[in-house]
VEXGU-854399 format. One record per residue (C-alpha): residue number from 1; z negated, y, x. Coordinates in Angstrom, 1 decimal. Layout:
# VEXGU-854399
+-----+--------+--------+--------+
:   k :      Z :      Y :      X :
+-----+--------+--------+--------+
: NUM :      Z :      Y :      X :
...
+-----+--------+--------+--------+
This chain:
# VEXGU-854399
+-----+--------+--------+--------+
:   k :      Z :      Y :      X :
+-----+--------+--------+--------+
:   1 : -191.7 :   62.8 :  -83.4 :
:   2 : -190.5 :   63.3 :  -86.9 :
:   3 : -191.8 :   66.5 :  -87.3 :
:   4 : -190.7 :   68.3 :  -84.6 :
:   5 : -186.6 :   66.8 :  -85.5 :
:   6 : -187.5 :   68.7 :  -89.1 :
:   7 : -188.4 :   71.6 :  -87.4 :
:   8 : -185.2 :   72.0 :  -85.4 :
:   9 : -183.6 :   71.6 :  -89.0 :
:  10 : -185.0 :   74.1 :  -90.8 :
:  11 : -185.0 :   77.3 :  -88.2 :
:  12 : -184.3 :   80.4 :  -90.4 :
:  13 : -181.4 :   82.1 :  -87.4 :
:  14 : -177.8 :   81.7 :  -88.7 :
:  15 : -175.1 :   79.2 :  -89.0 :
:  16 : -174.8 :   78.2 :  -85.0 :
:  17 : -172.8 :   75.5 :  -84.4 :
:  18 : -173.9 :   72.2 :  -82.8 :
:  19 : -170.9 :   71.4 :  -80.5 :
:  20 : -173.3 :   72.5 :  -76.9 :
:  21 : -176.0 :   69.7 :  -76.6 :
:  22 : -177.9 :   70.8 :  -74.1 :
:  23 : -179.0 :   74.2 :  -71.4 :
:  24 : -176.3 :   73.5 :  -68.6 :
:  25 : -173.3 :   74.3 :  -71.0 :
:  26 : -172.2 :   78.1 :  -70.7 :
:  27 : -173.6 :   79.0 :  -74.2 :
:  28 : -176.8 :   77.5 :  -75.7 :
:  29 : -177.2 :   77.1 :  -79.4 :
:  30 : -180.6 :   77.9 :  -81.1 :
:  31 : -181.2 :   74.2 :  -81.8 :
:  32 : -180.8 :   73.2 :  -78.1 :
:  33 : -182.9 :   76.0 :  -77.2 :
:  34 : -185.8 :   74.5 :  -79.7 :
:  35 : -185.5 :   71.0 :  -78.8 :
:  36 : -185.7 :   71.7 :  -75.1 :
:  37 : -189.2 :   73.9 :  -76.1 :
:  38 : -190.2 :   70.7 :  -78.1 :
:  39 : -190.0 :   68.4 :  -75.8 :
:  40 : -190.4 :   70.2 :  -72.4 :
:  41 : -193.0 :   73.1 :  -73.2 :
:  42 : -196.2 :   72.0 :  -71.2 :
:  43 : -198.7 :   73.2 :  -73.8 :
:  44 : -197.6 :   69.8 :  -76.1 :
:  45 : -198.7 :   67.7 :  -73.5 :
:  46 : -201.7 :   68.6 :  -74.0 :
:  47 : -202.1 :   67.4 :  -77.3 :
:  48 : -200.9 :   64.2 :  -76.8 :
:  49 : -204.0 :   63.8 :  -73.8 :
:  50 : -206.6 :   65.2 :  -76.5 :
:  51 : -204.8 :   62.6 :  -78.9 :
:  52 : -205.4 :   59.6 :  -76.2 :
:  53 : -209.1 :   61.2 :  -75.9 :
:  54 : -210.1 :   60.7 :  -79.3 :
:  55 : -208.0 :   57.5 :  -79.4 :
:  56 : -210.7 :   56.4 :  -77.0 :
:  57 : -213.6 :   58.0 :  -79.1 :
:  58 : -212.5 :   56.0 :  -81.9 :
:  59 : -212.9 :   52.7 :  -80.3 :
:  60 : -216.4 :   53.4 :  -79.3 :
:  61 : -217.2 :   54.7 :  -82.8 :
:  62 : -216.1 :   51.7 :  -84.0 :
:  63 : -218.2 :   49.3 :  -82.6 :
:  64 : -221.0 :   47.8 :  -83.8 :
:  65 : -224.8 :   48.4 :  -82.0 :
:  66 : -225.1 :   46.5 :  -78.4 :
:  67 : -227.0 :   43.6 :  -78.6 :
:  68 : -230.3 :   43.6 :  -77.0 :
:  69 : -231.8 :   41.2 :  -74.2 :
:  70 : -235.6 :   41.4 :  -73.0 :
:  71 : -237.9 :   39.8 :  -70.7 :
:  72 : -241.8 :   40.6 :  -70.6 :
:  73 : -244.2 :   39.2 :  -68.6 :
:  74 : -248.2 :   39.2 :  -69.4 :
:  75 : -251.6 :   38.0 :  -68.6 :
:  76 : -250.4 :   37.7 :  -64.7 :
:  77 : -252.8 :   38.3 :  -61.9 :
:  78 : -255.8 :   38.4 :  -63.6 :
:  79 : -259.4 :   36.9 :  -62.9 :
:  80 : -261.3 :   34.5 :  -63.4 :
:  81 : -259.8 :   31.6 :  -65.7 :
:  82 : -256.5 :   34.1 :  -66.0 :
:  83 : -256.2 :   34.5 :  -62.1 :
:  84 : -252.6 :   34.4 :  -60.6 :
:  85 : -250.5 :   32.7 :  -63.1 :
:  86 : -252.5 :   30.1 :  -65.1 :
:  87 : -252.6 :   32.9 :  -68.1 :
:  88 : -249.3 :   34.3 :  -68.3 :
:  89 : -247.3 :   34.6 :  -70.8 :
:  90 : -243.2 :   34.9 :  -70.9 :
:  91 : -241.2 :   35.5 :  -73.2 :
:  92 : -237.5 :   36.6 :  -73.7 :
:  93 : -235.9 :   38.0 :  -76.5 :
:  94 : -232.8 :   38.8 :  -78.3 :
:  95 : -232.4 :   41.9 :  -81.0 :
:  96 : -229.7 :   43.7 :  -82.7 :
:  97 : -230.1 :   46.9 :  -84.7 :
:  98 : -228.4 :   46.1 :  -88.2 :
:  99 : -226.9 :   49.3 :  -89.6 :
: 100 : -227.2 :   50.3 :  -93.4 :
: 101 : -225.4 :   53.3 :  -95.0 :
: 102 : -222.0 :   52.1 :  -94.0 :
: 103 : -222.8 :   54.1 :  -90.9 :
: 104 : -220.3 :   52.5 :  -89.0 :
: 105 : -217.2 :   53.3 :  -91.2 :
: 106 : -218.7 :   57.2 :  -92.1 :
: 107 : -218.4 :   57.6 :  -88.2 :
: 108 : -214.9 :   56.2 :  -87.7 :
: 109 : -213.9 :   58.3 :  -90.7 :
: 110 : -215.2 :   61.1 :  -88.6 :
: 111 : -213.5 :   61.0 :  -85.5 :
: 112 : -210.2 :   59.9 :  -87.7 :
: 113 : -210.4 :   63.2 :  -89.5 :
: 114 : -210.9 :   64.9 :  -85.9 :
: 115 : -207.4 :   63.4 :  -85.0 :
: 116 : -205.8 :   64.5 :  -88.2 :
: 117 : -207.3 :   68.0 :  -87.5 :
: 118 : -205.8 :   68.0 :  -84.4 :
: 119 : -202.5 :   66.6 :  -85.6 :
: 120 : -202.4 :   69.7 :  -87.8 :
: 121 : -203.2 :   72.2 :  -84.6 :
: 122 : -200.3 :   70.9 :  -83.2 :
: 123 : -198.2 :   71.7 :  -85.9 :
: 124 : -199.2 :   75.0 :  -85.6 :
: 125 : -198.4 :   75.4 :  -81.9 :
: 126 : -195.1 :   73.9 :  -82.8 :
: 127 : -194.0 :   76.7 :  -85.8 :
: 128 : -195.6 :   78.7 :  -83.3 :
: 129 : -193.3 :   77.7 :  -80.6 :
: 130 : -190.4 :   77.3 :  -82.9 :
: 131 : -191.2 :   80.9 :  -83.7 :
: 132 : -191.0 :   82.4 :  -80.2 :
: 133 : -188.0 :   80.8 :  -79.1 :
: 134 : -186.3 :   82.2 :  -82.4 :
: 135 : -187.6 :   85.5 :  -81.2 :
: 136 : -186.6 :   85.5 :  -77.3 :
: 137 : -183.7 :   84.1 :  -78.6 :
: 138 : -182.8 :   87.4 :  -80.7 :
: 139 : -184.5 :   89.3 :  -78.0 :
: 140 : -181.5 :   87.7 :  -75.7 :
: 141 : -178.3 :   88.0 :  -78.7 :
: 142 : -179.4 :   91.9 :  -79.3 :
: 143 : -179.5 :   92.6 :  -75.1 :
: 144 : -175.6 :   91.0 :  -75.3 :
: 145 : -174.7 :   92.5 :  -78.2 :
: 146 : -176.1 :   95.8 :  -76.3 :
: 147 : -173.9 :   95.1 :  -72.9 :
: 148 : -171.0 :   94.8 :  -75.4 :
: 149 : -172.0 :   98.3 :  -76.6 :
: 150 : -172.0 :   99.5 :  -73.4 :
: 151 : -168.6 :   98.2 :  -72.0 :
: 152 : -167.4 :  100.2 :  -75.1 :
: 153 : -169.6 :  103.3 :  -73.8 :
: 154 : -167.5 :  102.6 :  -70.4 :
: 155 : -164.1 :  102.6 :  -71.8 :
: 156 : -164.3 :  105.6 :  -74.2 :
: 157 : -165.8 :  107.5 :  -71.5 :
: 158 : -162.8 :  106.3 :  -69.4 :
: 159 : -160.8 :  107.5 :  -72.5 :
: 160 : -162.3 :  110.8 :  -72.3 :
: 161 : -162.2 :  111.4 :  -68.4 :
: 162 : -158.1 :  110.7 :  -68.7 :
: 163 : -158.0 :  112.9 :  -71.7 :
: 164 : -160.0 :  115.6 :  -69.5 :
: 165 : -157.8 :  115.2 :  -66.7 :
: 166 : -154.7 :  115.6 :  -68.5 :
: 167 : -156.2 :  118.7 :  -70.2 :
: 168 : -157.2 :  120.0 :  -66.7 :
: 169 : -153.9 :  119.2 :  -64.7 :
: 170 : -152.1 :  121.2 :  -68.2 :
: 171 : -154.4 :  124.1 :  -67.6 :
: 172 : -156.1 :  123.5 :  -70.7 :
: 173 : -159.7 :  122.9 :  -69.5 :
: 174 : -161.6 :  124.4 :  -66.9 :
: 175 : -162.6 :  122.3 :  -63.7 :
: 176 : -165.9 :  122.0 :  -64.8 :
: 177 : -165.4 :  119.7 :  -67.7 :
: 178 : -163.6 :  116.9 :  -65.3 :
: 179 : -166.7 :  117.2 :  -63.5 :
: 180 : -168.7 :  116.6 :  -66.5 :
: 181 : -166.4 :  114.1 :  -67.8 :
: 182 : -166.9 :  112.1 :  -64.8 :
: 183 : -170.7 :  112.4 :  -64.5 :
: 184 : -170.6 :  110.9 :  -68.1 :
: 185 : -168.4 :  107.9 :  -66.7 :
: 186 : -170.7 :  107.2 :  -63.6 :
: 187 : -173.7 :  107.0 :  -66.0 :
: 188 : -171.7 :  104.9 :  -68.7 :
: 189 : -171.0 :  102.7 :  -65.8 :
: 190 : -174.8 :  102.4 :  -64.0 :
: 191 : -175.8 :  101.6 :  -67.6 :
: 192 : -173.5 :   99.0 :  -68.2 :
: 193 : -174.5 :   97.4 :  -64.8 :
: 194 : -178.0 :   97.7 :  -66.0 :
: 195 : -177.6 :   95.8 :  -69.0 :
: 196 : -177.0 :   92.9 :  -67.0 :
: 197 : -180.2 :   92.1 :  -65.7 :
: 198 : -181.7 :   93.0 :  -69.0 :
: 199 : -179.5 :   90.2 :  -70.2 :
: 200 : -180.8 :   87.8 :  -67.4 :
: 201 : -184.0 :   88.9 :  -67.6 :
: 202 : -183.6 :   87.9 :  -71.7 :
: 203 : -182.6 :   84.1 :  -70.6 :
: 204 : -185.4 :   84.0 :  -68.2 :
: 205 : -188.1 :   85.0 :  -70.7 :
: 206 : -186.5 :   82.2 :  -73.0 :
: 207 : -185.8 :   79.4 :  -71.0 :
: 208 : -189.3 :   79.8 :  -69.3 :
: 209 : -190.6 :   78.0 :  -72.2 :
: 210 : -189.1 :   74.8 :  -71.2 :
: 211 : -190.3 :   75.3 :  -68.1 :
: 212 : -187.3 :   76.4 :  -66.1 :
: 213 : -186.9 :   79.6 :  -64.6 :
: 214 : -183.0 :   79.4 :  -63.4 :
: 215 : -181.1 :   78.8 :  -66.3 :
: 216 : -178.0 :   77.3 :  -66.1 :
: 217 : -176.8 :   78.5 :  -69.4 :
: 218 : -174.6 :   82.4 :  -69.4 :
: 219 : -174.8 :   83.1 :  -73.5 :
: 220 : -176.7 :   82.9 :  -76.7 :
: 221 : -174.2 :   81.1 :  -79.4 :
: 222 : -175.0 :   83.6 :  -82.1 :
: 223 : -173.9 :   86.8 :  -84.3 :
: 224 : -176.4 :   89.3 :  -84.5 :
: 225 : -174.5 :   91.8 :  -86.7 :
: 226 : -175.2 :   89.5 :  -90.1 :
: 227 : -178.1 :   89.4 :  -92.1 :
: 228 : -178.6 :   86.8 :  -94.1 :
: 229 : -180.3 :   87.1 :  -97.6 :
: 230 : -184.3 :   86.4 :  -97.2 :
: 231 : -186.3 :   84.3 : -100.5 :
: 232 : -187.7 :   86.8 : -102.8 :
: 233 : -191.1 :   87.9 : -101.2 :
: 234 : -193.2 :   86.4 : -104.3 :
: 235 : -191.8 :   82.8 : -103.7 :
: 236 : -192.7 :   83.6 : -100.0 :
: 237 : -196.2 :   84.1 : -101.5 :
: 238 : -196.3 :   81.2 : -103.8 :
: 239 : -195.7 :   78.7 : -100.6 :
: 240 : -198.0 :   80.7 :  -98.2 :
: 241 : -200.4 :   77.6 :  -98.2 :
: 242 : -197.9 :   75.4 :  -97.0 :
: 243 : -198.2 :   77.1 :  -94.0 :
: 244 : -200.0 :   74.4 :  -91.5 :
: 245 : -202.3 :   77.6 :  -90.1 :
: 246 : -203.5 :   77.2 :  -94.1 :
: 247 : -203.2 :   73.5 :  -93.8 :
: 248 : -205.7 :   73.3 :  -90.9 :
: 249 : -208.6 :   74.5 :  -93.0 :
: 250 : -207.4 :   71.7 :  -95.2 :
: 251 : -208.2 :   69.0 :  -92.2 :
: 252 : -211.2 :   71.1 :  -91.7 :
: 253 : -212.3 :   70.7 :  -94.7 :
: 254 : -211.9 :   67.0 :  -94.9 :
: 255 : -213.4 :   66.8 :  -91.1 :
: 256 : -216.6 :   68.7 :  -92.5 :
: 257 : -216.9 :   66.3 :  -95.3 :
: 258 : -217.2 :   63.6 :  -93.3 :
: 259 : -219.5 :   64.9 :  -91.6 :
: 260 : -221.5 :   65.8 :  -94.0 :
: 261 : -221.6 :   62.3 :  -95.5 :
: 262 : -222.2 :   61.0 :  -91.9 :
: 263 : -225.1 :   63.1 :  -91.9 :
: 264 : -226.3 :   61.7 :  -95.1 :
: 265 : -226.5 :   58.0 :  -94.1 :
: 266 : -228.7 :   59.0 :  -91.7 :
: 267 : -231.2 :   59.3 :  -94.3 :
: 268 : -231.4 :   55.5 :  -94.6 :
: 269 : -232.8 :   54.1 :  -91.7 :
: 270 : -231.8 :   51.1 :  -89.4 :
: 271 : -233.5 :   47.8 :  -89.2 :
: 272 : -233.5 :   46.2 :  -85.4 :
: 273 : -234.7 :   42.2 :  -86.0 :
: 274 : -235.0 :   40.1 :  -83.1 :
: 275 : -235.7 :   36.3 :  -81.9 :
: 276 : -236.8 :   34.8 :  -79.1 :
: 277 : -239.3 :   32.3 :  -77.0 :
: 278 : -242.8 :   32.6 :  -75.2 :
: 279 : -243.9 :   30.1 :  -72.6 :
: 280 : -248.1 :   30.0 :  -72.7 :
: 281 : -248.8 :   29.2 :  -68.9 :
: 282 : -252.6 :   28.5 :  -70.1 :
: 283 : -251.7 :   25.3 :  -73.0 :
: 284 : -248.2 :   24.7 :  -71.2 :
: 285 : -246.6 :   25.4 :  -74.5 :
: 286 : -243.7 :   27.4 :  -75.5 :
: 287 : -243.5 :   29.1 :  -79.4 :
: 288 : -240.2 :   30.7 :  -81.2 :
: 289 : -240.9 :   34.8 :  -81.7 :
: 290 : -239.4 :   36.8 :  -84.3 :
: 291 : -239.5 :   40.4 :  -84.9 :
: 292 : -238.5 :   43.6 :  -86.9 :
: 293 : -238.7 :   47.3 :  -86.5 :
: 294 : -238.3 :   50.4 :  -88.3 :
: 295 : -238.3 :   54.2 :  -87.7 :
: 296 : -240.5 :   56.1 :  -89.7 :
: 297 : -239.7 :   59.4 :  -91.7 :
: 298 : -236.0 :   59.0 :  -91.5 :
: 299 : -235.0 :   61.2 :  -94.3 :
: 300 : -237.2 :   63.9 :  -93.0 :
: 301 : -235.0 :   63.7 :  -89.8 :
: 302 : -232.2 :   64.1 :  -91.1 :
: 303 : -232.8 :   67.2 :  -93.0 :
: 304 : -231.4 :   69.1 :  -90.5 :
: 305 : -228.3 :   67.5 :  -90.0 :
: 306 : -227.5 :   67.8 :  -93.7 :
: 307 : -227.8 :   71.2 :  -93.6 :
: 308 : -225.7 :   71.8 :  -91.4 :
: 309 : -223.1 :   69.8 :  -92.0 :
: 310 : -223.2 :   71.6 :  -95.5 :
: 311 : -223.3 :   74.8 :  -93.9 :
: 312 : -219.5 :   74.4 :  -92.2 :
: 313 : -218.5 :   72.5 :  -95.2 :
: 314 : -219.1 :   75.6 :  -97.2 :
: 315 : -218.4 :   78.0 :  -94.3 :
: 316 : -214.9 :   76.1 :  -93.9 :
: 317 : -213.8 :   77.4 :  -97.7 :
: 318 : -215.0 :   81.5 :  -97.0 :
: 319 : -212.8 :   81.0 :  -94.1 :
: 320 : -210.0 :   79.5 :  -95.4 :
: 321 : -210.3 :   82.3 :  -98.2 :
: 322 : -210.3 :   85.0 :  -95.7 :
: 323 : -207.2 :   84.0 :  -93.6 :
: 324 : -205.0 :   83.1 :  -97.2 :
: 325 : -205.8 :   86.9 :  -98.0 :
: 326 : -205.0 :   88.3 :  -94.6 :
: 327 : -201.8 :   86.5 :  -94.5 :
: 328 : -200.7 :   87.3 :  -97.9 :
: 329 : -201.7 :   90.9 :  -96.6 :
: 330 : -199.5 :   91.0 :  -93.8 :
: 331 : -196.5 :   88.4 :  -95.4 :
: 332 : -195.8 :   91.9 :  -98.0 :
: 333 : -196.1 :   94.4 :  -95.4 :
: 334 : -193.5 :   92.4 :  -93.1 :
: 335 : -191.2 :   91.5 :  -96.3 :
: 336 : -191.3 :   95.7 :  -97.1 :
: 337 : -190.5 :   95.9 :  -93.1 :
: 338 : -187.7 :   93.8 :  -93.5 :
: 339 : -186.5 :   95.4 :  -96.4 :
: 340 : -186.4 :   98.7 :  -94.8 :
: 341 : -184.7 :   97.3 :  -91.7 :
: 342 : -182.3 :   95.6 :  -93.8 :
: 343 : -181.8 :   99.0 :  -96.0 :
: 344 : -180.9 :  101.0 :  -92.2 :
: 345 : -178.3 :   98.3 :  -91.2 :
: 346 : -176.0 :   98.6 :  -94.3 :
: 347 : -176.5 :  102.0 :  -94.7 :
: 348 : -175.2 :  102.3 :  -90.5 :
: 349 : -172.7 :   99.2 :  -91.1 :
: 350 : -171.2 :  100.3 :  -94.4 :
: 351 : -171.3 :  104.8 :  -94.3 :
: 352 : -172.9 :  106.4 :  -91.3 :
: 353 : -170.5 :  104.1 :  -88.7 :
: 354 : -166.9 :  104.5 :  -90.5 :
: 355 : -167.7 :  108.3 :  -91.1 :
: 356 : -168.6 :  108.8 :  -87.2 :
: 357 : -165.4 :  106.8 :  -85.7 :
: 358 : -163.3 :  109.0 :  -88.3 :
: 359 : -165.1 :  111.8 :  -86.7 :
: 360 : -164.4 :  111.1 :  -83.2 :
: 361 : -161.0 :  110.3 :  -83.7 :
: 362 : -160.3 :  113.5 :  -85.2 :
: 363 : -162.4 :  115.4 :  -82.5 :
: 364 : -160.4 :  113.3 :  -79.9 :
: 365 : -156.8 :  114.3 :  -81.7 :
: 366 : -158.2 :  118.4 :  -81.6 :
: 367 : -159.3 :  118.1 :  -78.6 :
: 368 : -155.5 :  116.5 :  -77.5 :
: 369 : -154.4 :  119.6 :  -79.1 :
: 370 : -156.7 :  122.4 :  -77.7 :
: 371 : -158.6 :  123.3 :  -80.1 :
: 372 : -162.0 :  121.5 :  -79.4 :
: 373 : -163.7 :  121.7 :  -75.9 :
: 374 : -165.2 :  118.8 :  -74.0 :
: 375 : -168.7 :  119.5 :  -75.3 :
: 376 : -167.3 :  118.8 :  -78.9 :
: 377 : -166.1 :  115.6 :  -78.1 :
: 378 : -168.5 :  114.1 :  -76.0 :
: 379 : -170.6 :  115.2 :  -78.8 :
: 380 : -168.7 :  112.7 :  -81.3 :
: 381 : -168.9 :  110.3 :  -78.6 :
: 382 : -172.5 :  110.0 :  -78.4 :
: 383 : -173.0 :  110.2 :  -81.6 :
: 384 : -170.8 :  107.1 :  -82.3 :
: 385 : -172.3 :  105.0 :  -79.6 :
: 386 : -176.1 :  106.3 :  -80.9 :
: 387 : -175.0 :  104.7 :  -84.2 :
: 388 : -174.2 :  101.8 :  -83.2 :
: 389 : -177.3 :  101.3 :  -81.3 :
: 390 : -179.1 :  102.0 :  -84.1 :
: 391 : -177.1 :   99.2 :  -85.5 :
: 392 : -178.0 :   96.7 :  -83.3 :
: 393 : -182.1 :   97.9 :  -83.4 :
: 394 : -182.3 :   97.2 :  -87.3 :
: 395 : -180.2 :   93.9 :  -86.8 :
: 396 : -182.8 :   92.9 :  -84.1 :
: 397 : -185.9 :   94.0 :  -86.3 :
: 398 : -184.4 :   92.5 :  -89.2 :
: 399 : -184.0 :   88.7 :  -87.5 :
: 400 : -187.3 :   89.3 :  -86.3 :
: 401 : -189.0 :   90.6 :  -89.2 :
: 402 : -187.9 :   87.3 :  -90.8 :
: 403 : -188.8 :   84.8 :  -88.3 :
: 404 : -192.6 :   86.2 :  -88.5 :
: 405 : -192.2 :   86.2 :  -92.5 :
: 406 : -190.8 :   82.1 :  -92.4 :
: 407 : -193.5 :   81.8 :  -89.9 :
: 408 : -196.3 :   82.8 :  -92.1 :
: 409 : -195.0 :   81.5 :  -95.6 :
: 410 : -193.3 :   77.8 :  -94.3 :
: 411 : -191.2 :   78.4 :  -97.2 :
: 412 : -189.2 :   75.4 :  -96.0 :
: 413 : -191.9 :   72.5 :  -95.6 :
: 414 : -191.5 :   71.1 :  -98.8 :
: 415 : -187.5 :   69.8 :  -98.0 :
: 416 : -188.8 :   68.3 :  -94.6 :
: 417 : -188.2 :   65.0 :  -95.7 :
: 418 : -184.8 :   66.1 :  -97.6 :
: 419 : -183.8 :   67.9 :  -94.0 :
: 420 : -184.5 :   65.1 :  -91.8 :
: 421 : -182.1 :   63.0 :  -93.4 :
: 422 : -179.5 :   65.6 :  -92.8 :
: 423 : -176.4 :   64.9 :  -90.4 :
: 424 : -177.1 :   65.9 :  -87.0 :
: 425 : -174.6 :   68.6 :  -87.0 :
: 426 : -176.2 :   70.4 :  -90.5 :
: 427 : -178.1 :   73.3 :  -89.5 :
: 428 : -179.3 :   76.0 :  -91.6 :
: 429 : -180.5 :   79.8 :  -89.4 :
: 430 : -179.9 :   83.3 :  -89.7 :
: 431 : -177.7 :   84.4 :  -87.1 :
: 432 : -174.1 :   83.8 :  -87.4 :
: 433 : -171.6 :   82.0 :  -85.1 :
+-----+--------+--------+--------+
């Protein structure tokens, strides 16, 4: 469907390129990892049964009252002159209730806003969806990003055990600091091992929501070391009710409506008029019949159907009121979040980083020359490494932070049409090939 093409368009994740098309390749691009959520996740098909249901619904709430045929019989087995049949009377019939009010289009207007209202639901499951494959697909760049870390925690702890060794073999360093030195390799090592079932574990999570729990494809096509500028928050705030979780009160509202109208008609009643014949067994005759009905006290009846209907109407509004509140709430808090994350990266990136690899190079040429120990530059070691973890943690919160903020605000829903008309290979994100 349309919308679910403008979706894939306007993911928030970096610039990924389209050149892998679908999961079996080696690495899978964002896009491909959408689309195969969109159009394999179980939880759509769903809709599109609930769609067929009220499909169905409509039909029936489109047609006009049966027509009515009736037989009745009297005056049989009696006594005296009426005995047997020589009184009865037959007679059969044809009625049809003739609706006023416009009844009949008030209650396909009904179940037509039902359908929209679920058409929005499903757009909400979709930006949701959208929104946790964005996630599990960070959740899967940060635990390769870390495995790169850690075959970088291998080799300078290789580094340092040669260093050691030299020192030892010169006389330079006690035994015990080979022995250490080595330790620190082995667990470099085990953790670098670890990291791969971690990363497995990552394409699992994500390539579950297409339904397939062996994945074919070995990498995530992204960069997770570049943040890319976020809207300012108050624009964010200005869209928030383009967001289809606001747009469903919307349908709600208009649902309610029409119920409420619905309700109303009811007020005026229905007229059933029939026609028919009666045979008189006694004069051997037959005679045309004609008849009407009417309920009584309609609008009284309907009372309480009004009210009600006005009830959700009105209840639909406090509620839509509530959540735009709330999510304005909690769009600031994650935009300050953000901020913060964003803040710890180029502080890590641009200062803390260069300033702890200058460090360690200068421990490693003092300890080359005697006159730091082992524990002095292991200590630079760790420290570099713990840096750059923290590195990859803000990049991670920071992607994340802003896939929950585009989720709330759906600051892009107004270029949908303009998107869709985009070449297959334009793709906008936040993560960087």
């Amino acid at each position: 469907m349309n919308y679910r093409n403008c979706l894939v368009a306007i993911l928030y994740i970096v610039s990924l390129s389209a050149t892998q098309t679908h999961a079996a390749a080696e690495t899978l691009s964002l896009r491909d990892a959408i689309r195969l959520t969109l159009d394999n996740n179980p939880e759509f098909r769903t809709y599109q049964l609930r769609h067929d249901a009220i499909a169905g619904e409509l039909v029936t709430a489109d047609q006009r009252p049966a027509l009515r045929i009736s037989t009745e019989i009297e005056n049989v087995l009696g006594t005296g002159d009426l005995n047997w049949f020589h009184g009865t009377e037959l007679t059969f019939s044809l009625s049809q209730i003739i609706e006023f009010g416009g009844k009949r289009a008030l209650r396909t207007n009904t179940v037509s806003q039902r359908q929209n209202l679920l058409s929005t639901e499903q757009q909400v499951l979709e930006l949701d969806m959208l929104s946790l494959t964005t996630t599990r697909y960070i959740e899967l760049a940060a635990a390769e990003e870390m495995q790169r870390l850690l075959v970088r925690a291998t080799q300078l702890a290789t580094e340092i055990f040669e260093a050691v060794s030299e020192q030892v073999v010169a006389g330079r360093a006690p035994q015990a600091e080979l022995a250490r030195a080595a330790a620190a390799l082995a667990l470099a090592e085990l953790a670098e091992q670890s990291s791969a079932f971690d990363i497995n574990t990552a394409r699992i999570k994500l390539s579950s929501l297409w339904g397939v729990l062996k994945p074919e494809f070995t990498t995530a096509e992204a960069n997770l070391l570049q943040i890319e500028e976020l809207t300012d928050i108050n624009v964010l705030l200005q869209k928030l009710e383009q967001n289809p979780a606001i747009q469903v009160f919307a349908s709600a509202g208009r649902l309610r409506e029409a119920e409420l109208r619905e309700a109303r008609s009811k007020r005026q009643a229905n007229i059933e008029v029939g026609a028919g014949i009666r045979h008189l067994a006694e004069l051997n005759d037959t005679a045309l019949l004609f008849q009407a009905s009417i309920p009584l006290s309609s609008k009284r009846r309907a009372s309480g159907a009004i009210t009600t209907a006005r009830a959700n109407l009105l209840r639909v509004d406090a509620e839509r009121q509530t959540a735009l509140l709330s999510l304005k709430a909690h769009l600031l808090s994650l935009g300050q979040q953000r901020q913060l994350a964003v803040n710890e990266f180029t502080t890590l990136q641009n200062l803390v980083l260069p300033h702890l690899e200058n460090a360690l190079e200068a421990t490693r040429t003092a300890f080359e020359s005697g006159r730091y120990s082992y524990l002095e530059l292991s200590a630079a070691q760790k420290e570099l490494l713990d840096g750059e973890l923290s590195l990859i943690q803000a990049a991670s919160r920071a992607h994340l932070l802003r896939v929950e903020i585009e989720r709330l605000s759906g600051e892009s829903y107004p270029e949908l049409n303009s998107i869709n008309r985009e070449a297959p290979g334009a793709f906008s994100a936040g993560i960087s090939q």
